[in-house]
C-alpha positions in Angstrom: 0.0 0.0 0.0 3.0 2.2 0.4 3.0 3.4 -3.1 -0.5 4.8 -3.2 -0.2 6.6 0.1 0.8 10.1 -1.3 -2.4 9.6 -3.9 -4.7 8.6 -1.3 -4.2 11.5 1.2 -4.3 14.1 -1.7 -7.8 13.0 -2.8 -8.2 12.8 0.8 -7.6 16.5 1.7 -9.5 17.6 -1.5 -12.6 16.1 -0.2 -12.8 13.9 -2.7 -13.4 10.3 -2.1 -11.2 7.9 -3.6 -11.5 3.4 -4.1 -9.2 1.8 -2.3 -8.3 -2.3 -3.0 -5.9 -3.7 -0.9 -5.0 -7.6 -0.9 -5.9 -9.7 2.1 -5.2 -13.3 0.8 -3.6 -14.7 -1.9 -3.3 -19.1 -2.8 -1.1 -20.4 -5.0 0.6 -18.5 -7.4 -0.9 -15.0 -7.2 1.5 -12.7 -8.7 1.3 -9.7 -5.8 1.3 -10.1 -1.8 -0.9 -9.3 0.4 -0.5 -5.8 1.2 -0.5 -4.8 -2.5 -3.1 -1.9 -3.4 -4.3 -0.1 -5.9 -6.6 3.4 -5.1 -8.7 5.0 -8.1 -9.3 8.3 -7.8 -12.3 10.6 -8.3 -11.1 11.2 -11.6 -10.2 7.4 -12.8 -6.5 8.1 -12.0 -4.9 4.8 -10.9 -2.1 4.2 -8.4 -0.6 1.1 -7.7 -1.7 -2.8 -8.9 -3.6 -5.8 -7.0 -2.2 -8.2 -9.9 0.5 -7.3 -11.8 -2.4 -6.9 -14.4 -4.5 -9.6 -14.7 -7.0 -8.6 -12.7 -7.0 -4.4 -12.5 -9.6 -3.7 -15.2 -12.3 -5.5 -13.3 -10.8 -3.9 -9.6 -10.9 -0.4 -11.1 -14.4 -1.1 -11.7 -14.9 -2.5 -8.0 -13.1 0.5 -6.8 -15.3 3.4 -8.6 -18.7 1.5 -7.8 -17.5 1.4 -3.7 -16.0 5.3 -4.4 -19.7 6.1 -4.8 -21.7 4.0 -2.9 -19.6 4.1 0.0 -20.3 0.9 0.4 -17.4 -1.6 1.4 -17.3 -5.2 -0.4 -14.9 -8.0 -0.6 -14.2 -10.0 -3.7 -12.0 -13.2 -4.9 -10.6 -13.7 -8.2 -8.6 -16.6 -9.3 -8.8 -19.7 -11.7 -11.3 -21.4 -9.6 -13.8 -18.7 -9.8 -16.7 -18.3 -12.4 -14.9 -14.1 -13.4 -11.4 -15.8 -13.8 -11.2 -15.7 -16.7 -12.8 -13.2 -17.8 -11.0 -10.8 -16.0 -7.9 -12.6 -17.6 -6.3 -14.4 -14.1 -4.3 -17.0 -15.9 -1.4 -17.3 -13.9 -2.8 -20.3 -12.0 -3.3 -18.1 -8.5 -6.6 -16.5 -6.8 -6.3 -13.2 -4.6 -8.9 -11.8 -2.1 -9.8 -7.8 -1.7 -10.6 -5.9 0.4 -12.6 -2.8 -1.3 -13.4 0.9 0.3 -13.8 4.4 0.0 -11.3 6.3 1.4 -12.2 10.1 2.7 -12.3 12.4 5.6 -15.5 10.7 7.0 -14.1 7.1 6.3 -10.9 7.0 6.8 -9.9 9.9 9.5 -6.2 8.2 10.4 -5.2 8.4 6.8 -3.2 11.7 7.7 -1.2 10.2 10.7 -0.4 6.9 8.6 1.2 9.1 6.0 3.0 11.3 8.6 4.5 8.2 10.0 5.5 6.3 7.0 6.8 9.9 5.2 9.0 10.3 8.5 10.5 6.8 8.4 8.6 6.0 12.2 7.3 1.9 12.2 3.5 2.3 11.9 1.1 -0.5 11.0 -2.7 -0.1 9.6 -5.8 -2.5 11.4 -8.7 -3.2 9.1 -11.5 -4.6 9.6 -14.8 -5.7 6.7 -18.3 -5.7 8.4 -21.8 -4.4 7.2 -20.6 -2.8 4.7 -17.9 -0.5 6.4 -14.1 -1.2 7.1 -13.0 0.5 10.6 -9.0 0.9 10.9 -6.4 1.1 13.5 -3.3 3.0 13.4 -1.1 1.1 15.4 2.6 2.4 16.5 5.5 0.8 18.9 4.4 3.3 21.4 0.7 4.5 20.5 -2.3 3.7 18.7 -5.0 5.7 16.9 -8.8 4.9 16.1 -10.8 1.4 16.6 -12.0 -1.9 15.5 -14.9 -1.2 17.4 -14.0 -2.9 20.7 -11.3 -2.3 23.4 -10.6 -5.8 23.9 -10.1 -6.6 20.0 -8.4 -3.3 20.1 -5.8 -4.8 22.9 -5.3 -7.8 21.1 -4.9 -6.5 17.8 -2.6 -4.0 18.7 0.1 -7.0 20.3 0.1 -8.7 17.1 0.2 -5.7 15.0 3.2 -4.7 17.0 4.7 -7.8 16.5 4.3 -8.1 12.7 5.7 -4.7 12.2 9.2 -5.8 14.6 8.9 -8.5 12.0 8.6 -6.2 8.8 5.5 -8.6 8.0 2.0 -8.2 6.6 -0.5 -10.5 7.3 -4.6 -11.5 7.9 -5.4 -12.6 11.6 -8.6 -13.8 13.0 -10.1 -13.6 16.4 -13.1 -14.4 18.3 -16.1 -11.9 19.3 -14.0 -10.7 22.3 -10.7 -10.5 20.7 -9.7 -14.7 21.1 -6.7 -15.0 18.9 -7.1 -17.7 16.1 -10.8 -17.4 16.7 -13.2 -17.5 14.5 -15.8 -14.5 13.3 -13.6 -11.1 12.6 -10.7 -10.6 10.2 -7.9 -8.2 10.6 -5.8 -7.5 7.8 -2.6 -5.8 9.2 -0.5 -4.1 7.0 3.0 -3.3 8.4 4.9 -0.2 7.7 8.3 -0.7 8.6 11.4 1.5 7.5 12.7 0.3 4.5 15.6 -2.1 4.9 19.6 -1.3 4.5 21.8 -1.7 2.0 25.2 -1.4 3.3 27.6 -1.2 0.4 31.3 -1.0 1.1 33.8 0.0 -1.5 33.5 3.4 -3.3 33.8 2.0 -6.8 31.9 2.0 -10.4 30.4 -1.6 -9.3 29.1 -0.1 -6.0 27.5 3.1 -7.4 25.5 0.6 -9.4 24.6 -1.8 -6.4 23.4 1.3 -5.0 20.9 2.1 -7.9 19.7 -0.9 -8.2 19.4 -1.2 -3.9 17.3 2.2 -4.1 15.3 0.2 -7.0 14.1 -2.6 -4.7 13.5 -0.4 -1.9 16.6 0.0 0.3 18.0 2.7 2.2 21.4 2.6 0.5 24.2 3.3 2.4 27.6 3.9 0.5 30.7 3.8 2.6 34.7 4.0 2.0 37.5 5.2 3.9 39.2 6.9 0.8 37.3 10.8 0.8 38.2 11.6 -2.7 36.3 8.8 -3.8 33.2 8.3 -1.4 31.3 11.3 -2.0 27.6 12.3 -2.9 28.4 13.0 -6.7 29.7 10.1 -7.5 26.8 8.0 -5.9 23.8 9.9 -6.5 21.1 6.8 -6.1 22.1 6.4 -2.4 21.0 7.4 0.7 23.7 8.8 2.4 27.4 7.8 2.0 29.8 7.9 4.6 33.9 8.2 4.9 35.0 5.9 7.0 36.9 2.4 7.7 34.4 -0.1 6.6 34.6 -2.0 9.9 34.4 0.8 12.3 31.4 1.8 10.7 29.6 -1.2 10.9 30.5 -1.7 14.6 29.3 1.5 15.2 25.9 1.1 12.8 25.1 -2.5 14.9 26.4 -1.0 18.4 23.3 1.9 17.7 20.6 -0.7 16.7 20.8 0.4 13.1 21.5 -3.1 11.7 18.9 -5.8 12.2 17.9 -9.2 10.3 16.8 -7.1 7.1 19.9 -6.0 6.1 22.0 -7.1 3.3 25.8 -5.9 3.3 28.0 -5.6 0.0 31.4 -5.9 -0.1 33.1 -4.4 -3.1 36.0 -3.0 -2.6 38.1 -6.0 -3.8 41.0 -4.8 -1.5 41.7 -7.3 2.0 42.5 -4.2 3.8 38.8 -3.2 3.8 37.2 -6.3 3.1 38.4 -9.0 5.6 38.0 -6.9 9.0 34.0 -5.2 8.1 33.4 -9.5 6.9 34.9 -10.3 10.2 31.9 -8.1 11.8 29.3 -8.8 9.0 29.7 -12.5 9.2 29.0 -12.5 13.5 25.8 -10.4 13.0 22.5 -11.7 12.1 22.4 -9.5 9.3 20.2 -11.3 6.4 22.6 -11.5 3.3 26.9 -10.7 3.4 28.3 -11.0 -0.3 31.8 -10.0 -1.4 33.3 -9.3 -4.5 36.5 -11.2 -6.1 37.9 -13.9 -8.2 38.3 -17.2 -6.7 41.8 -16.9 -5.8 40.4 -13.7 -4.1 38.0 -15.8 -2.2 40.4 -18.1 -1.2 42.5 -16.4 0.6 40.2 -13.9 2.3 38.8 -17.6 3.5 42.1 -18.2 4.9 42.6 -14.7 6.5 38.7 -15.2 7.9 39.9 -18.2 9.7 42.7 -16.8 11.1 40.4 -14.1 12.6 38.6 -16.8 14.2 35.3 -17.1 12.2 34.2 -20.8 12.4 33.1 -22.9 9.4 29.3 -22.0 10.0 29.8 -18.4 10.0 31.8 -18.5 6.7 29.2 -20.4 5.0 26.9 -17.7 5.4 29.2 -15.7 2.7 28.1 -15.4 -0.8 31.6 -15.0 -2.3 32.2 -14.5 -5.1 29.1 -12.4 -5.0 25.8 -13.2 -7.4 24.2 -15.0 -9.3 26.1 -16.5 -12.6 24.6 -14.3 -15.5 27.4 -13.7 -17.4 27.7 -10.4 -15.8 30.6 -8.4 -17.5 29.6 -4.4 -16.7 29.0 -2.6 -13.6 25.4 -3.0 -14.2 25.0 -6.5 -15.2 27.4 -7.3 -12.0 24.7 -5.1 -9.9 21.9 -7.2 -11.4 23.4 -10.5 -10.1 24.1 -9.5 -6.8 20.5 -8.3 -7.1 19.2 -11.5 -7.9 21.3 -13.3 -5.5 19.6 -11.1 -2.4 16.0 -11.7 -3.9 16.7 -15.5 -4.1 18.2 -15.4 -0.7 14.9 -13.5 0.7 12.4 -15.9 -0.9 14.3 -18.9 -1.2 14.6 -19.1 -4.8 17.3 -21.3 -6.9 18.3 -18.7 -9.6 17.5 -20.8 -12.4 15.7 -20.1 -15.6 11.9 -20.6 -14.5 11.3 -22.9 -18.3 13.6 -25.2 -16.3 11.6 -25.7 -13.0 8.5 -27.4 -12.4 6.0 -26.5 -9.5 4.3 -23.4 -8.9 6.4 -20.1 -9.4 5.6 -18.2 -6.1 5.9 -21.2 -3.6 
């Protein structure tokens, strides 16, 4: 829903009322999460996508009819439905919406949500389908804001929205009449805000000034850092975040000693150089960082192997290093290089193989 936020909230201060589908489940291989929206506003503007799609002609309707009538509604599509394939669903997967009008009188937290996600705070959004009308919750680490209509749903609601957002995850949970968790009778579909997760690419060279565009593609704060000044500076990496002069290793100490570095994070290693590279992988490779690749040839690898032992990294810590780093594309530029240490991350994250898809079997979004 992030990406139809800024949309949403300027139909919302216009007064004009805007249709708003957001996905709540999805089985088999539905090609968005859920989470994914798309808003339609008052003037059949689109933001965002459901499907990938498939499916968005038919939710544009959805979402102009509940604009009007203010009235909230549900709806499935997939390849076991009678609509599937009209509305062209072919990829073998089925999604569930939630769809609503969004406005002042509807949807009074809107504001704060944007506030929070615009200021980088962790926020997660409640909602609830019943009677026609979807009530939200604006839930924060140390705060909350509207109701699901009861205090005790409320209570419970806001513990497990608190806990998907420390997770980063987005999810539909059910409880009982009186807020029972894994009851049955209400649905919550909590959609977690997080910050975005780091990129932390070390080495001030051509290949990481395109790691770093391609980072800030997929959605990471990018952080660029080197220990050589003439080289690590703003204009030469204008697709990151920040970037920072400074011995690799000290900064990362320094960036986990803060709380800045959690299970989210991927680190890039680029500088090619074991002066740089062997002590920040000595303090990479002991946090529970989520991905640690470094660049070099094999002889490279080899020997940084050997100088990782000698620092006293065990067998299981080294096998968490992705060196030489990415995926086997037959990367020769900056940018094709960036692409496989891409693809290595995003197989890493969902636990894909990095082969050609006409060469599996199975469904493609396990």
């Amino acid at each position: 829903m992030r990406d139809v936020l800024d949309s949403l909230l300027t139909w919302w201060e216009a007064g004009e009322p805007a249709g708003l589908a957001t996905v709540t489940s999805t089985w088999s291989s539905a090609p968005r999460q859920p989470g994914a929206a798309m808003a339609v506003g008052p003037d059949g503007t689109v933001a965002g996508s459901v499907s990938g799609g498939c499916v968005e002609g038919a939710v544009y309707e959805l979402c102009r009819e509940v604009a009007g009538t203010g009235t909230a509604r549900t709806a499935r599509f997939g390849v076991s439905g009678d609509d599937a394939f009209e509305v062209g669903l072919t990829c073998g997967g089925t999604i569930e919406l939630l769809i609503e009008r969004v406005g002042p009188d509807s949807f009074p937290e809107l504001p704060a949500l944007v506030a929070a996600v615009r200021d980088g705070r962790p926020v997660a959004l409640a909602s609830t389908f019943a009677a026609g009308a979807v009530r939200h919750l604006l839930i924060e680490p140390d705060g909350r804001e509207g109701s699901l209509g009861h205090d005790r749903i409320d209570d419970a609601v806001t513990d497990d929205g608190r806990g998907l957002l420390a997770a980063g995850r987005t999810g539909l949970l059910h409880y009982g009449p009186h807020g029972e968790r894994r009851g049955e009778g209400l649905s919550v579909m909590v959609s977690a805000f997080a910050p975005p997760a780091r990129m932390l690419v070390f080495g001030a060279t051509d290949h990481a000034a395109a790691t770093a565009g391609i980072g800030s593609l997929l959605g990471f704060h990018v952080t660029v850092c080197d220990a050589r000044p003439v080289f690590a500076t703003a204009r030469r990496f204008p697709a990151a975040d920040e970037v920072v002069t400074d011995w690799p290793h000290r900064y990362l100490t320094a960036e986990a000693q803060a709380g800045r570095v959690d299970d989210r994070t991927v680190v890039c290693v680029l500088t090619h150089d074991p002066r740089f590279d062997v002590p920040v992988l000595e303090v990479a490779l002991r946090l529970p960082v989520a991905y640690v690749g470094a660049m070099g040839s094999r002889r490279t690898h080899d020997d940084r192997l050997k100088r990782l032992r000698e620092a006293g990294l065990t067998d299981g810590a080294l096998a968490r290093l992705a060196s030489p780093i990415g995926l086997d594309l037959g990367a020769r530029t900056p940018e094709e290089t960036a692409l496989s240490i891409a693809a290595e991350i995003i197989a890493v994250r969902w636990g894909g193989t990095g082969q050609r898809l006409t060469r599996t079997d199975g469904p493609i979004h396990p």
